[in-house]
N, C-alpha and C positions, 0 to 999 in steps of 0.2 A: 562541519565535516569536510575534510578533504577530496577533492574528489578520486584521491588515491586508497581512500580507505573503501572497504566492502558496505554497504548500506546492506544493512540489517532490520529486520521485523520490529522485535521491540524497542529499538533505540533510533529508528529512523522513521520506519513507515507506522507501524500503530500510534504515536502521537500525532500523526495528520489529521485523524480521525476523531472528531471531538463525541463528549459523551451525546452528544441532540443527533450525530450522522449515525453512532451505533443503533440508538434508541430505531431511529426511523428505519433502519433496515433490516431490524432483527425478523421482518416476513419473509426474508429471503435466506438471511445470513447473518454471521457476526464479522463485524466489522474489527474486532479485538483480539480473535481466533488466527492462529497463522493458519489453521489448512481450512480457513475458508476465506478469507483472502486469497492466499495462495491459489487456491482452485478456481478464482474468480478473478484473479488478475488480468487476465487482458480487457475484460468488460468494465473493470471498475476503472483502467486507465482510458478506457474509449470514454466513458463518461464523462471523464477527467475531463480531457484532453475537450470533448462538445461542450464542455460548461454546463451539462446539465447532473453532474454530480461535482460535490455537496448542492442540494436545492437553493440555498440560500446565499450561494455565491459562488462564482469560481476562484477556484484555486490558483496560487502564482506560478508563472513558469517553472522555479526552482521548484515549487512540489511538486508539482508533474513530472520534470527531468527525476528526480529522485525516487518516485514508484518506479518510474520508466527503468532505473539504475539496478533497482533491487529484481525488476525481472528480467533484464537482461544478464545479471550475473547469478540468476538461478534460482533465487526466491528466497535468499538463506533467512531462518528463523531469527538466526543472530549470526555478530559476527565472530564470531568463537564456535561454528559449528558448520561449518562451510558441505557438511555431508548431507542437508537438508535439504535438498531440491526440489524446486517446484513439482506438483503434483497435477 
């Protein structure tokens, strides 16, 4: 991905999320769901970002910068619906 293109929900940020990170936090939320992501985005990038989310390892710079990307340009579901905004 460019970093001139919009990052998007299902084609960018919901593949970070393997099926073992959904499974484990389905007590809170869904990890697969935009408006519960969305609604939990800045928590789930603080996590990120402390290495203490996914538990079994942290994440690379470039997936961090890249949630980081998708909530700073608004949270879109995808990039073909830019009217989605974070919630």
């Amino acid at each position: 991905m460019g970093s001139s293109e919009p990052v998007s929900f299902e084609t960018d940020v919901k593949p970070l999320f393997r099926e073992r990170d959904q499974r484990s936090m389905t007590f809170m939320f869904d990890l697969w769901a935009f408006d519960d992501v969305s609604e939990h985005a800045d928590d789930i990038l603080e996590r990120v970002r402390d290495g203490s989310m996914p538990c079994d390892g942290e994440w690379t710079p470039a997936e961090g910068d890249l949630i980081e990307r998708w909530i700073s340009e608004g949270a879109n579901q995808d990039a073909d619906s830019p009217e989605q905004p974070l919630v």
